[in-house]
C-alpha positions in Angstrom: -76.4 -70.0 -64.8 -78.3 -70.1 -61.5 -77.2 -73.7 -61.3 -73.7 -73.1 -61.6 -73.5 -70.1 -59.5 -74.9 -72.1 -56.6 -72.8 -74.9 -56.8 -69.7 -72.8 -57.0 -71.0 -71.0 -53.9 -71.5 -74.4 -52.6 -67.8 -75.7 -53.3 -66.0 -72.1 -51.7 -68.1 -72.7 -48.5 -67.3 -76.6 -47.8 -63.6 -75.2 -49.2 -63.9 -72.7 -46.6 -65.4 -74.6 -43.8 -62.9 -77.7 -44.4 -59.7 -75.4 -44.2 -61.1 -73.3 -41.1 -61.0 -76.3 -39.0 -58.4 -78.0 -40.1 -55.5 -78.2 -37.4 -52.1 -75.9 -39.3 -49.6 -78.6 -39.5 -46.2 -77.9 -37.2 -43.3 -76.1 -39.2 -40.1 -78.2 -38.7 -38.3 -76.4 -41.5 -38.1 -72.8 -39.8 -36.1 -71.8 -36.9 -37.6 -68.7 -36.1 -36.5 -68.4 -32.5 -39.8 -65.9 -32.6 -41.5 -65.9 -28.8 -44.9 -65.5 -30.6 -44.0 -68.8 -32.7 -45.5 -71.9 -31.4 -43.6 -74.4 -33.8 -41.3 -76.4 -33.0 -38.0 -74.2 -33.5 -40.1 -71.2 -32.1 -39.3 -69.3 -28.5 -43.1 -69.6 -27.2 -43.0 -71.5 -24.5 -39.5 -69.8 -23.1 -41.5 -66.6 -23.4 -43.9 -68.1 -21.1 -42.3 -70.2 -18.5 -39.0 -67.8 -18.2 -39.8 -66.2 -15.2 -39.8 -69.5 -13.2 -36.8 -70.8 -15.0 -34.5 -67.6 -13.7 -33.5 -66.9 -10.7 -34.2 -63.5 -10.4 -35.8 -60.5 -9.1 -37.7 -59.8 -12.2 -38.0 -60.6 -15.9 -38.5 -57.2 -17.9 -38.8 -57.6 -21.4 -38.5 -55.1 -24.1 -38.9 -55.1 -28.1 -36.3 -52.5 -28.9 -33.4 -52.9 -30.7 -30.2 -54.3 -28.7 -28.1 -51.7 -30.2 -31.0 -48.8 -29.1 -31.8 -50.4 -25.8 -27.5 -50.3 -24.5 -27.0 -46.5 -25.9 -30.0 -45.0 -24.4 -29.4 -46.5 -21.6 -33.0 -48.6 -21.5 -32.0 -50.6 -18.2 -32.1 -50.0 -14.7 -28.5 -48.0 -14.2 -28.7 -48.2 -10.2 -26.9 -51.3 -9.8 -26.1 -54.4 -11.9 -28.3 -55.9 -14.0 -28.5 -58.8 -16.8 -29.0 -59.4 -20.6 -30.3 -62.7 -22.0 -30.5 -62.6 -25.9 -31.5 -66.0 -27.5 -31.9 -64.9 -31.4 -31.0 -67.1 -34.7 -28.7 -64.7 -35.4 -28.5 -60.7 -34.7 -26.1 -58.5 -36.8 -23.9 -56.5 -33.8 -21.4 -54.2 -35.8 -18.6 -52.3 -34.1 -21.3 -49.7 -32.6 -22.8 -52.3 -31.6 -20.0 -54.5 -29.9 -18.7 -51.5 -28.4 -22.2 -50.8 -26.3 -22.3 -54.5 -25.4 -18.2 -54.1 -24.4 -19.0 -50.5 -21.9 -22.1 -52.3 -20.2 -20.4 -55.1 -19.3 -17.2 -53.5 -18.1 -19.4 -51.6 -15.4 -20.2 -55.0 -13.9 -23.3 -56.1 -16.0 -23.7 -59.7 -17.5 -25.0 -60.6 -20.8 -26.1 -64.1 -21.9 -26.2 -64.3 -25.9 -27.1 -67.4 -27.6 -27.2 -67.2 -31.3 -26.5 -69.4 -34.3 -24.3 -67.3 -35.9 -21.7 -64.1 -34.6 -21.2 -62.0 -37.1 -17.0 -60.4 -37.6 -17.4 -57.4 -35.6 -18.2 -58.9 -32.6 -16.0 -61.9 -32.2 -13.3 -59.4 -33.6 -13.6 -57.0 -30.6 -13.8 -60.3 -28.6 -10.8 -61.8 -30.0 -12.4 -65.2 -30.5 -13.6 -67.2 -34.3 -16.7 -69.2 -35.1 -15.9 -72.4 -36.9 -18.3 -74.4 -38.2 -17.9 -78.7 -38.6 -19.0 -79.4 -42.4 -18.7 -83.0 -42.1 -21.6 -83.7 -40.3 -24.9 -84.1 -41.6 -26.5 -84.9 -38.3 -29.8 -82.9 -37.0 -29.6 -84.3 -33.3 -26.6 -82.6 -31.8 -25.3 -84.6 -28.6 -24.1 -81.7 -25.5 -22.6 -81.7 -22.6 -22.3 -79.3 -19.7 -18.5 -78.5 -18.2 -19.6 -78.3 -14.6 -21.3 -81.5 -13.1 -22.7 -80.0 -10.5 -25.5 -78.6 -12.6 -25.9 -81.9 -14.8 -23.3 -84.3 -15.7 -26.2 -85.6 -18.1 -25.8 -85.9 -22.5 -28.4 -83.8 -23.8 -29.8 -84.7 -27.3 -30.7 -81.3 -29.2 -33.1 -81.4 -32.6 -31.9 -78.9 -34.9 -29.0 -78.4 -37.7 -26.5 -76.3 -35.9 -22.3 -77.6 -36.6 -21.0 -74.1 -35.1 -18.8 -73.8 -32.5 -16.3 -71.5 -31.0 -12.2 -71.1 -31.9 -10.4 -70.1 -29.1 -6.6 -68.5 -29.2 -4.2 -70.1 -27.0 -3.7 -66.7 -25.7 -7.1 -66.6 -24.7 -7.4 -70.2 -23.1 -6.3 -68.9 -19.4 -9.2 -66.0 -19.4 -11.9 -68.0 -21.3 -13.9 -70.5 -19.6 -15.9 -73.4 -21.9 -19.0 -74.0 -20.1 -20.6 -76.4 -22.7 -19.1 -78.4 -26.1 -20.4 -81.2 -28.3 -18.2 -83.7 -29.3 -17.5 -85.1 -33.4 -17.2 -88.6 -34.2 -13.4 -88.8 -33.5 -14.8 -87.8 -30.0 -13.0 -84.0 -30.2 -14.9 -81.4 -27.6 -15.8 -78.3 -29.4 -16.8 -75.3 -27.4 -20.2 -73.8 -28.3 -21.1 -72.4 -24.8 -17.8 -70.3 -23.0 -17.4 -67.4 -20.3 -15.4 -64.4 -21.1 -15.0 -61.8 -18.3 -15.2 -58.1 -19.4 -14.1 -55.3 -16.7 -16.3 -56.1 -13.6 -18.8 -58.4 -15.9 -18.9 -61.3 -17.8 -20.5 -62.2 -21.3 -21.3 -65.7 -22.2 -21.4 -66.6 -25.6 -23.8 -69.6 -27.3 -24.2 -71.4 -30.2 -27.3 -73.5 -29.4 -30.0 -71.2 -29.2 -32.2 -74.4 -30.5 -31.8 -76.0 -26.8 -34.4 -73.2 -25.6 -36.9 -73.7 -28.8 -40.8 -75.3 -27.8 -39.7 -79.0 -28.9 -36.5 -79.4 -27.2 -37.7 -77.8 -23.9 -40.3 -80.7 -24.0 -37.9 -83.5 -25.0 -36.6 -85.7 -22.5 -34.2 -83.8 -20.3 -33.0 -81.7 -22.6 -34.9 -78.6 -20.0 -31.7 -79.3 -17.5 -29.6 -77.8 -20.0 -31.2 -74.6 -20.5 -32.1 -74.4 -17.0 -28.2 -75.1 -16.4 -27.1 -72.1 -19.1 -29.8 -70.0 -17.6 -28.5 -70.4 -14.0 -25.7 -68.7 -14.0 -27.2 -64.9 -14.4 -26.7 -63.6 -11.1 -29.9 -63.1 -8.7 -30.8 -59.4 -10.4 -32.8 -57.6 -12.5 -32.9 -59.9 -16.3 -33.6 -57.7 -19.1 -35.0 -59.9 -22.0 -35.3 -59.0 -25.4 -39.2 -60.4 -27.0 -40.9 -60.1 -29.9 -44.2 -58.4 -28.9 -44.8 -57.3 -25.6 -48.0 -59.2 -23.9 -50.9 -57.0 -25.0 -49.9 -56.3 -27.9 -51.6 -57.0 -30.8 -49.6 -58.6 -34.1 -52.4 -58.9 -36.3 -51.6 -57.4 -40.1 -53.2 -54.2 -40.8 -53.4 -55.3 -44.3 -57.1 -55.3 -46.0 -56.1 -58.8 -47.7 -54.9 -60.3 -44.3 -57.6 -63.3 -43.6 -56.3 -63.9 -47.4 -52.4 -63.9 -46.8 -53.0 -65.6 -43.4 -54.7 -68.7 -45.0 -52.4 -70.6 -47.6 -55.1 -72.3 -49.6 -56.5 -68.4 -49.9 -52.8 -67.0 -50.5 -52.4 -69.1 -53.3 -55.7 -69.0 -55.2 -55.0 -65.1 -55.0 -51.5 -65.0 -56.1 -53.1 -67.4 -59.2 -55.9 -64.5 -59.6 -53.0 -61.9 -60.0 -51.0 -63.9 -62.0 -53.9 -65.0 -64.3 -55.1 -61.2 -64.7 -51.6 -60.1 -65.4 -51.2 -62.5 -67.9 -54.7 -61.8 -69.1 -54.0 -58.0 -69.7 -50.6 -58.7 -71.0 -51.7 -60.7 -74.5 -54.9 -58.6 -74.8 -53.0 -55.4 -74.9 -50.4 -56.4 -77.5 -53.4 -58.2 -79.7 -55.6 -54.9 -79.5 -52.4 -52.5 -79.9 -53.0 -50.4 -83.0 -51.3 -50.6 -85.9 -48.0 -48.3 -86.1 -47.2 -46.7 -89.6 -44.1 -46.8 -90.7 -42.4 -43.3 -91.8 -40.3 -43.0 -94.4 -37.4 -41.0 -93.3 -36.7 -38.1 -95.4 -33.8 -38.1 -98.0 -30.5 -36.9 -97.6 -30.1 -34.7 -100.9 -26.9 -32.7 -100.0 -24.5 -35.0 -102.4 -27.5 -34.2 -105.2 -27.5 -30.2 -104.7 -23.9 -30.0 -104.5 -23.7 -32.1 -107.9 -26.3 -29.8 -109.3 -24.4 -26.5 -108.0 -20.6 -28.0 -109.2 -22.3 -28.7 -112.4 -23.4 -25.0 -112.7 -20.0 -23.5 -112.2 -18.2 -26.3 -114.8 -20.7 -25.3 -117.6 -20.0 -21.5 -117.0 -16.5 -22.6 -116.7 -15.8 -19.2 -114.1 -12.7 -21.0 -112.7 -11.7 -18.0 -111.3 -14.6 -17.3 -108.9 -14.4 -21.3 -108.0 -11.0 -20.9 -106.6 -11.9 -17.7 -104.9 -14.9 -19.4 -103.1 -12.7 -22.3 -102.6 -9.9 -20.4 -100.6 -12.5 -18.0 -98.5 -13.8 -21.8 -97.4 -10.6 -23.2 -96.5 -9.9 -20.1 -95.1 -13.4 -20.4 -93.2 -12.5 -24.1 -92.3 -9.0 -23.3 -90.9 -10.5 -20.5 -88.6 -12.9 -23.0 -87.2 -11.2 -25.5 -86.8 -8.0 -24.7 -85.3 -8.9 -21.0 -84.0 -6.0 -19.2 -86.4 -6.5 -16.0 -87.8 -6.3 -15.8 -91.4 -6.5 -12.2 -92.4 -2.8 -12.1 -92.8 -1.2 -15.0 -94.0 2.4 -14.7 -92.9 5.1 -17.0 -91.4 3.8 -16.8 -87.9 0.6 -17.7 -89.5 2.1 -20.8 -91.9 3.8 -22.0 -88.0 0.6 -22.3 -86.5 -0.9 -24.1 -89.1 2.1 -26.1 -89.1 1.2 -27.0 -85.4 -2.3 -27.6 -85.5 -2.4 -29.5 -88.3 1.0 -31.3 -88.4 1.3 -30.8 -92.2 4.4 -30.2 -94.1 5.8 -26.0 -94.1 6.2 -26.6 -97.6 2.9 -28.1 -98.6 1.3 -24.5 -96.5 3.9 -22.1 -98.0 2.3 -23.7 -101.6 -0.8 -23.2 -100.4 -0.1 -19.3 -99.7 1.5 -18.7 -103.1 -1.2 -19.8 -105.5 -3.4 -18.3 -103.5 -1.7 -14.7 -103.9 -1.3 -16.0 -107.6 -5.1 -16.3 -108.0 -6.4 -13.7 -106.5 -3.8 -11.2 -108.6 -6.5 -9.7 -110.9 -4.6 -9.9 -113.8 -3.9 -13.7 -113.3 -6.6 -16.0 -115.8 -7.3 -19.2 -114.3 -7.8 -22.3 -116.0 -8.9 -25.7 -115.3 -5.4 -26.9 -114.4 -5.3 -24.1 -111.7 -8.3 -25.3 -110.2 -7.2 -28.6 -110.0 -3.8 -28.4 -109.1 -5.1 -25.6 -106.0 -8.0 -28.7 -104.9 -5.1 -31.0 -104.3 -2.7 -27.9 -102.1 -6.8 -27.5 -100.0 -6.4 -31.3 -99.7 -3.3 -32.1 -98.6 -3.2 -28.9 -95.6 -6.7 -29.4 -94.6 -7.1 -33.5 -94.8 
């Protein structure tokens, strides 16, 4: 046992060592547009080189929410100042749109980038996101409207067929800055100026031209330096991830686990084994349950034995007395009549509730009076023919 312990101690720790310093491949699968991220579709090195790539006073980042940051007023309100929001996507709703729409009427200018614009926005805008499904392409081939900041191609990595639909109502007061073109050589918008009050808001749809890999590939920094140059020379307020300093490690007890995928898996397996594990052993060591035999129904037996009673003491009289206090009984519970007096405003109600025949009622009425007349003997016809007059006005 010593033996085995020791070499299973002996496998973890060359496990262990071989995975510690082993180089994390580069995630090409997930565009993150994270600023902690340093894969390829992360925001890392923007983070870090953004202050040199703006021209402007200062770079203040913040973590807040967009939303939180434009109603409380989390920006220098003295004079004008900028937003630059380069997200995957960011859900602005009509709260939302409506901050965005006030801060840039006062003269402000906002720079959003994003793969996809949700409804509320482009609604308060007035503008439509298409997207081109027949291309399968990841390099996307853009081009910048003014050539005085690059009259360059740019080849961008990453899936991304969205572009803007302008109205032709809107074609005078929208400038296209940037497009791609399709294979039938059309120019589709995916970078345009729209001017707001005393500001202007300029909307993207390549936020993957300001990811680590493109920024490094070829030229392709000439056309985020060209998007970023025109914010005007003031104060650039830059939503971020974390703020520098601050830390992003996972509280969690099980995060040196989680963090390592080797270690994440063998412990989802150790979970997953153990569920399994308790699952069968609790249903083979679950006791055995005894089955209970449910207890008789022996009404029909005792009302036999009762009716039986009454036939061999052949009392037809006090049968049919009992039977008419019941039906009596029955009528008063049923249908809430009163039957101490069994007269024609009684024989219309019944008539109502019930929706049997006057005649078969008025019956009923007579033989009982007939029965319950002392000097009346009542034989087994009676009984029998005053069952089926019960029957036919209480069904």
């Amino acid at each position: 046992m010593k033996k085995y312990i020791f070499f299973l101690l002996l496998i973890v720790g060359c496990i262990y060592f071989i995975e510690s310093n082993r180089t994390p491949p580069f995630n090409w699968r997930s565009q993150t547009y994270n600023t902690t991220d340093t894969n390829p579709f992360g925001t890392y090195l923007l983070n870090q080189e953004i202050d040199s790539l703006v021209k402007s006073d200062s770079i203040i980042r913040f973590t807040e929410n967009i939303y939180e940051w434009l109603n409380n007023k989390m920006y220098d309100t003295t004079g004008n100042v900028n937003l630059l929001s380069i997200r995957g996507s960011y859900y602005f709703d009509y709260s939302s749109s409506s901050e965005l729409t006030r801060f840039l009427k006062k003269g402000n200018t906002a720079i959003i980038i994003q793969q996809y614009f949700y409804f509320a926005l482009l609604d308060t805008l007035g503008i439509q996101q298409g997207y081109l499904y027949d291309s399968d392409d990841s390099n996307q081939t853009v081009e910048l409207t003014n050539p005085k900041l690059s009259a360059q191609n740019f080849s961008l990595k990453g899936y991304n067929n969205n572009y803007f639909i302008i109205p032709d109502s809107m074609r005078n007061s929208i400038e296209v800055l940037s497009f791609k073109k399709t294979e039938d050589e059309e120019k589709l918008p995916i970078l345009i100026k729209i001017p707001l009050g005393k500001g202007h808001l300029y909307l993207g749809t390549e936020p993957v031209a300001f990811t680590n890999y493109n920024l490094l590939h070829s030229n392709n920094h000439l056309y985020a330096e060209g998007i970023l140059s025109y914010l005007p020379n003031q104060k650039t307020y830059f939503p971020v991830d974390v703020l520098d300093g601050q830390s992003v490690e996972s509280q969690s007890i099980l995060r040196f686990v989680l963090q390592n995928k080797a270690l994440r898996w063998a412990w989802y397996m150790f979970i997953i084994t153990l569920l399994t594990f308790t699952l069968f052993t609790a249903k083979r060591k679950q006791r055995v349950i005894p089955i209970i035999t449910p207890l008789k129904n022996t009404t029909v037996d005792f009302t036999k034995t009762v009716s039986n009673l009454y036939i061999q003491n052949k009392n037809y009289k006090d049968i049919a007395q009992k039977s008419i206090i019941y039906t009596l009984e029955k009528i008063r519970r049923l249908y809430g009549i009163e039957t101490s007096t069994m007269d024609k405003h009684f024989i219309d109600k019944v008539h109502l509730k019930t929706g049997q025949p006057i005649q078969d009622i008025e019956d009923f009425i007579a033989y009982t009076q007939k029965i319950r007349n002392s000097n009346h003997i009542v034989t087994e016809s009676d009984l029998i023919a005053l069952n089926k007059l019960i029957e036919k006005i209480t069904p």
